[in-house]
C-alpha positions in Angstrom: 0.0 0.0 0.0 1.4 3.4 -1.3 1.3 6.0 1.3 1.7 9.8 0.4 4.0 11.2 2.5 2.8 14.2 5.1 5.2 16.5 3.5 3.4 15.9 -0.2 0.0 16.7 1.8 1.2 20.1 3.2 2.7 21.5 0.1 -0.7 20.5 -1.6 -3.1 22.1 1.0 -0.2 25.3 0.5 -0.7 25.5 -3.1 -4.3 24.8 -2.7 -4.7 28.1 0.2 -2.2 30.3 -2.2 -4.8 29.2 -5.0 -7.5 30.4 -3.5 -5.9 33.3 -1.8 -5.2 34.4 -5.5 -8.7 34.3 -6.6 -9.6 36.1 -3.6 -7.3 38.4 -4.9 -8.5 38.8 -8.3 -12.5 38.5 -6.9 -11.8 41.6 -4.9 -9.7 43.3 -6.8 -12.4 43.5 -9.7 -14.9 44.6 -7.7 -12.9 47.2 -6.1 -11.8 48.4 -9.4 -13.2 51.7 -11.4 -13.3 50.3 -15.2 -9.4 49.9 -16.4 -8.4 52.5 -13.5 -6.9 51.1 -10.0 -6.6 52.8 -7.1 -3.2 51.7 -5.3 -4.9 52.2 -1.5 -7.7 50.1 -2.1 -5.0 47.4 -4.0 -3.0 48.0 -0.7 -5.3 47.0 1.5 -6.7 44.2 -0.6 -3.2 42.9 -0.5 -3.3 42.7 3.3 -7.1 41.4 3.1 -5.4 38.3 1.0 -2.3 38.0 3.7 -4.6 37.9 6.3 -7.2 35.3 4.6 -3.8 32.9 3.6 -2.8 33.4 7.3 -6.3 32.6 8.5 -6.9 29.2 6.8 -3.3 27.8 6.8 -3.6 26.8 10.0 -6.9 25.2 10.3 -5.9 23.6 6.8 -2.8 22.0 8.3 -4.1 21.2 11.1 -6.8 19.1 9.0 -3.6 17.6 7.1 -2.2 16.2 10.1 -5.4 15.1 12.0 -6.2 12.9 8.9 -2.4 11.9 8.3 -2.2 10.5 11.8 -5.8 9.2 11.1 -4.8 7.8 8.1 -1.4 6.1 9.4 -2.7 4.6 12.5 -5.5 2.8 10.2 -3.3 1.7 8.1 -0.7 0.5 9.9 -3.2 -1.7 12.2 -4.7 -3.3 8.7 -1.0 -4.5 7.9 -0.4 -5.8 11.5 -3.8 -7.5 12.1 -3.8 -8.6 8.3 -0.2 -10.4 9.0 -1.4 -11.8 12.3 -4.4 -13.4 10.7 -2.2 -14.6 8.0 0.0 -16.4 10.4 -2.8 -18.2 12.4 -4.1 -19.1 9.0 -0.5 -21.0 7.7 -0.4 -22.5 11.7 -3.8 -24.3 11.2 -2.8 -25.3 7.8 0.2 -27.0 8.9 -1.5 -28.4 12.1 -4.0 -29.9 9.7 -1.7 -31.9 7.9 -0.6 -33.1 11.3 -4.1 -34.6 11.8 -4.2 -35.8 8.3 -1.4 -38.1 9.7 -2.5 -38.9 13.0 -6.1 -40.2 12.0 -7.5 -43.7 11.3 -4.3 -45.7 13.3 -3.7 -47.9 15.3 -3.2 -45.7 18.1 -5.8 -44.1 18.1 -7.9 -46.9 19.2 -6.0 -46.6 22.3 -8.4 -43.8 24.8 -5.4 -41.7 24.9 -3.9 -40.8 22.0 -7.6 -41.0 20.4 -8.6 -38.0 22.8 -5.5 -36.4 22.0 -6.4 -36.5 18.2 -9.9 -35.4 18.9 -8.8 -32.8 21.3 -6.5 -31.2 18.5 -9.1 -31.2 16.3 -11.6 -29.3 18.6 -9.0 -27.0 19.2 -8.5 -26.2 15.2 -11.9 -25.8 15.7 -11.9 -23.3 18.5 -9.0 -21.2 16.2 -10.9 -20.8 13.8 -13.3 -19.6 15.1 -10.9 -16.9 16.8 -9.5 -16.3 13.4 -12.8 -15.7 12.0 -13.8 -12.9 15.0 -10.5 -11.6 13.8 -11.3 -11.5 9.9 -14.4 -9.8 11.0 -12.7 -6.8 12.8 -10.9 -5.8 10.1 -11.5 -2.5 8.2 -12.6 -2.7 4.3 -10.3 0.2 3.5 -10.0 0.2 0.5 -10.0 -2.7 -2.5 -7.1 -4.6 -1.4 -7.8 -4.9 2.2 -11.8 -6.7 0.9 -9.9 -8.9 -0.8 -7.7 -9.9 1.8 -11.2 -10.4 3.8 -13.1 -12.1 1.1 -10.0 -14.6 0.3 -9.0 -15.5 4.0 -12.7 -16.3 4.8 -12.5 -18.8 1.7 -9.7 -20.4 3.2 -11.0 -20.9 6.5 -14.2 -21.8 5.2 -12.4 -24.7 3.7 -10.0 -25.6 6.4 -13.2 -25.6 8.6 -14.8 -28.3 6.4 -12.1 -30.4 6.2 -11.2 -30.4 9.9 -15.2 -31.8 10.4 -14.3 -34.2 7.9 -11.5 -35.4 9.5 -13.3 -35.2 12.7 -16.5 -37.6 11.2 -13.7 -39.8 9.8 -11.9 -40.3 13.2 -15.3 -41.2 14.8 -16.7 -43.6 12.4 -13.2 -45.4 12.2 -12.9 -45.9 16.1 -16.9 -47.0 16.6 -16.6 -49.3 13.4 -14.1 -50.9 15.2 -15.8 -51.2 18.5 -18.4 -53.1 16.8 -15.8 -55.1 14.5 -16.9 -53.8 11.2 -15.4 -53.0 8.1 -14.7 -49.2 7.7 -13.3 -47.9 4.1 -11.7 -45.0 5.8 -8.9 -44.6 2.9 -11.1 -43.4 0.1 -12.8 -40.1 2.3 -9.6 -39.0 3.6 -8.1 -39.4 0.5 -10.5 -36.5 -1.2 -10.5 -34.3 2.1 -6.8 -34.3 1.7 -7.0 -32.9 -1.7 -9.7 -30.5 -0.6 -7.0 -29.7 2.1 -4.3 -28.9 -0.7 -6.1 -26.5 -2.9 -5.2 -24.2 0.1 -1.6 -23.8 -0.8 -2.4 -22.0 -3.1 -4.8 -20.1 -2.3 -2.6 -19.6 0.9 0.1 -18.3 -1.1 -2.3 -15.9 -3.0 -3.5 -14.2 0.4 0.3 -13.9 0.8 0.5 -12.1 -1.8 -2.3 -9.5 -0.7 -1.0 -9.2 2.7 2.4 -7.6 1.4 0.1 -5.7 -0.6 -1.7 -3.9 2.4 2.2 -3.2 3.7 2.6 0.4 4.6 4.7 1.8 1.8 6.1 5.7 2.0 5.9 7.4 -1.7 
């Protein structure tokens, strides 16, 4: 994200006061004006009219400059840092899923232990994204590139989401088919949740993309 620098912004609101101190200048002096004739104390004093009218709205103009450049900074600088963090937790849950991808439908986790840890990691994806979601939700739609970073990273944890249930559903039918000692054709489900699961890379690398993008950049 291109940011015009505060010294850009107060030589534009200057030439935009001298701009209209100069048709205040040429307003007035036409109407003080007898046909082609000028009288040089009424130019005099409209000269000091116009000094005093530049003087008069400099300040309050500035002023407006660096209200809105602070503003402006402080927005924007919080989009890039909560944009990042999001990203982040994004990539973690990502990886983590992978994890569970590998941990699934063994022989450990028949065993209570390790088959409450699997669970327990899953309900804690679960729990994260929800958190990430809150976080999506918070964010300001500042301009184009910071919807899109919105719209894409709700896709992603939309789909992440799913999978994680899959995985979930998968876990439990494998352990209480084999409570009741029948066959469970676990392969085939967790083969297509696993290429649901790696369409994210790129779209992971893609919100990448737009999260440099909302980086604070000085012109």
């Amino acid at each position: 994200m291109i940011r015009v620098s505060l010294k850009t912004k107060l030589i534009r609101a200057i030439k935009n006061v001298a701009f209209a101190s100069v048709a205040f200048f040429v307003i007035g002096a036409l109407l003080k004006s007898d046909g082609p004739k000028l009288d040089l104390s009424k130019i005099y004093e409209l000269v000091k009219d116009t000094v005093a009218f530049f003087s008069a709205f400099l300040g309050p103009v500035f002023a407006y400059v660096l209200f809105n450049d602070w503003r402006g900074e402080h927005i924007e600088k919080k989009l890039e840092a909560d944009s990042e963090s999001i990203f982040k937790a994004i990539q973690e849950i990502y990886l983590k899923l992978y994890e569970v991808r590998m941990s699934i439908c063994t022989k450990a986790t028949l065993e209570e232990t390790e088959g409450l840890r699997v669970n327990m990691s899953m309900e804690l994806l679960t729990v994260d994204m929800m958190r990430v979601r809150n976080y999506i939700k918070l964010l300001k739609e500042e301009n184009d590139c910071a919807l899109n970073f919105i719209q894409q990273a709700n896709d992603i944890v939309d789909s992440l989401n799913k999978v994680n249930n899959e995985f979930y559903d998968i876990q439990g039918a494998f352990t209480m088919n084999h409570k009741s000692k029948r066959e469970y054709e676990f392969l085939s489900p967790i083969f297509e949740n696993t290429k649901e699961l790696t369409k994210n890379a790129s779209k992971i690398d893609q919100l990448n993309d737009v999260c440099k993008e909302l980086q604070v950049k000085n012109a």
